[in-house]
LUMDREN-643650 format. One record per residue (C-alpha): residue number from 1; chain; x, y, z. Coordinates in pm, 1 decimal. Each point is the difference from the previous one (the first is absolute). Example, Ala and Ser with C-alpha at 12.3 -4.5 7.8 and 13.67 -1.06 7.14 Angstrom:
  num  chaine        c1        c2        c3
    1       A    1230.0    -450.0     780.0
    2       A     137.0     344.0     -66.0
This chain:
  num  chaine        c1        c2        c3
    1       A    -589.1   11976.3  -10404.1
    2       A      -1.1     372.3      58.8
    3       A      39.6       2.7     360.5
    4       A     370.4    -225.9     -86.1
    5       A      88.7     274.4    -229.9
    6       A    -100.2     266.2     266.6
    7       A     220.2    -223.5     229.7
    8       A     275.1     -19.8    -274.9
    9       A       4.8     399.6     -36.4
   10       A      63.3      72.2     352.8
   11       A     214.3    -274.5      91.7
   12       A     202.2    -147.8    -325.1
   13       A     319.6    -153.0     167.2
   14       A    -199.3    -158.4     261.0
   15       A    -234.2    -159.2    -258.0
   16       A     299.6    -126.0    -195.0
   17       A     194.1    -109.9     318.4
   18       A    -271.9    -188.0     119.2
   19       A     -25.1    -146.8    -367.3
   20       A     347.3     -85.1     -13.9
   21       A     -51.6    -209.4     351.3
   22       A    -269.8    -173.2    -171.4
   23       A     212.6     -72.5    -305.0
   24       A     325.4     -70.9     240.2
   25       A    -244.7    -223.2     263.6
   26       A    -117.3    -204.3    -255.6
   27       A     268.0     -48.7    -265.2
   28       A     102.0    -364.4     -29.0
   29       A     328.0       2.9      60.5
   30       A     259.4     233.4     134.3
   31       A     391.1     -36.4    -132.5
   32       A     261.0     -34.6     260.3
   33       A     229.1     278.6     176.5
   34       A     315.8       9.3     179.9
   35       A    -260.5     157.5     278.6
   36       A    -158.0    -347.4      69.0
   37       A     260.7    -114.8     213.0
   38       A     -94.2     308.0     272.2
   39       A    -239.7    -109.5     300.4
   40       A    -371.1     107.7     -52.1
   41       A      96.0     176.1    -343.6
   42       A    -340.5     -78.1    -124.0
   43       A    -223.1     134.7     290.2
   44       A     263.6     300.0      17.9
   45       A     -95.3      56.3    -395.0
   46       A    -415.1       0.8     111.7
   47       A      83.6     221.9     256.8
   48       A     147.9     287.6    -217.3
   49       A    -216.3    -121.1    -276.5
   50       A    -308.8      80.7     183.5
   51       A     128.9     258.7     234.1
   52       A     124.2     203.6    -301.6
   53       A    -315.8     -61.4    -224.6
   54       A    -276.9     131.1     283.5
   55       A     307.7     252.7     118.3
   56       A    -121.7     162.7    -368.6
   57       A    -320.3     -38.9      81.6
   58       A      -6.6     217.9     315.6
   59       A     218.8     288.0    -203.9
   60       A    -211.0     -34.0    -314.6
   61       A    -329.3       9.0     268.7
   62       A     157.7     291.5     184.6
   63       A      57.9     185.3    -348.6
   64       A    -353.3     -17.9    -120.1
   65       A    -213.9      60.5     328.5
   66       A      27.3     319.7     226.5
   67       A    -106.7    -165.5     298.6
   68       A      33.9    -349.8     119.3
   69       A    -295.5    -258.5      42.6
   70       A     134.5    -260.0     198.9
   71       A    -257.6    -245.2      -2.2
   72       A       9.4     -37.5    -351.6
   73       A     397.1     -22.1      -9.0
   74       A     -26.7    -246.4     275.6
   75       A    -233.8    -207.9    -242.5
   76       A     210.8      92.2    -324.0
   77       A     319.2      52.3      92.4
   78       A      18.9    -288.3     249.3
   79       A    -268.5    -253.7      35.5
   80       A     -78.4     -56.4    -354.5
   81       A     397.5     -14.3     -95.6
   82       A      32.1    -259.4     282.2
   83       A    -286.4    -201.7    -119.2
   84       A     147.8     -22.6    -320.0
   85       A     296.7     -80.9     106.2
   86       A    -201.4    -309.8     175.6
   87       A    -195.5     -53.7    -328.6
   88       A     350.0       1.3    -216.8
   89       A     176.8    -261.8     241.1
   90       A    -364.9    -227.9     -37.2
   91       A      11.5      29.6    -360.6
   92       A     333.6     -90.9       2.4
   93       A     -44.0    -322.3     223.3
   94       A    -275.6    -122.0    -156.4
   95       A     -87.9      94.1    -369.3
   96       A     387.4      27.6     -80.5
   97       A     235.6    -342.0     -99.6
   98       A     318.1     258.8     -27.3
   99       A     -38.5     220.2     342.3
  100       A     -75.7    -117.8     376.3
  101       A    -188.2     196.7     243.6
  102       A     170.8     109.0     296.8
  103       A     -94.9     148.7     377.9
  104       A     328.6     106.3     -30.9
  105       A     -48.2     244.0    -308.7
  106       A    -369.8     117.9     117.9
  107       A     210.2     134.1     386.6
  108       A     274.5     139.7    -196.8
  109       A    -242.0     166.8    -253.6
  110       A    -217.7     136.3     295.7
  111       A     328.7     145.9     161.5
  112       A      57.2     199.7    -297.5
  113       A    -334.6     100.4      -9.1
  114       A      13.7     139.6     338.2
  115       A     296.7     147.2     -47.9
  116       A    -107.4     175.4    -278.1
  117       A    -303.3     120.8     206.2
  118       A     242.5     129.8     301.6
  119       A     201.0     172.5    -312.5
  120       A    -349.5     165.7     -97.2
  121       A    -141.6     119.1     305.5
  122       A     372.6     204.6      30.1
  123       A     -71.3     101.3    -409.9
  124       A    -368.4     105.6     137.3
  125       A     114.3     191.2     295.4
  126       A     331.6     187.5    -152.9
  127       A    -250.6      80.6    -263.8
  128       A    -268.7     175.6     242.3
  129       A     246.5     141.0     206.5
  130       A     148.9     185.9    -339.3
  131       A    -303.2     127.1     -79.6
């Protein structure tokens, strides 16, 4: 429990963003929008979603760390979002009656990811090149 709050302290709009795509991935229903009529809305919506969530993590990361360990970011900051982004789509598929799992969402998710990672490494190096 204290290492979350530790986690919570350093990065708190990560922690809630990645709460809030819990909350969003799970909820069992979503209301229509005049958006649904626009081709691959929904994957368009993961990528941002998760490109703009692990975006904050990089600049929260880069904020609270002099120097950059890039194993651990590759671990943190990619793999494990990725895999959870696998986990959420599973859950959804299978323990869900409201929510499908899709490949779809888990490539769409992963792009964001990455691109949030590409957006990072540029955060990470304007950074060291500042200082």
């Amino acid at each position: 429990m204290e290492k979350l709050l530790q986690y919570t302290r350093k990065y708190p709009i990560s922690v809630g963003c990645i709460a809030l795509i819990w909350v969003l991935s799970l909820a069992p229903f979503f209301p229509e929008t005049p958006l649904d009529d626009v081709a691959f809305i929904d994957k368009w919506v993961h990528v941002v979603m998760y490109g703009g969530t692990f975006t904050i993590l990089w600049i929260e990361y880069s904020r609270n760390h002099l120097s950059a360990d890039y194993e651990k970011l590759f671990l943190w900051a990619w793999l494990a979002p990725v895999a959870m982004s696998g986990a959420i789509e599973l859950i959804q598929e299978y323990l869900t009656t409201t929510r499908s799992g899709e490949w779809l969402d888990l490539a769409a998710n992963s792009t964001g990811i990455t691109l949030a990672g590409l957006i990072g490494l540029l955060i990470l190096r304007f950074r060291r090149s500042r200082s």
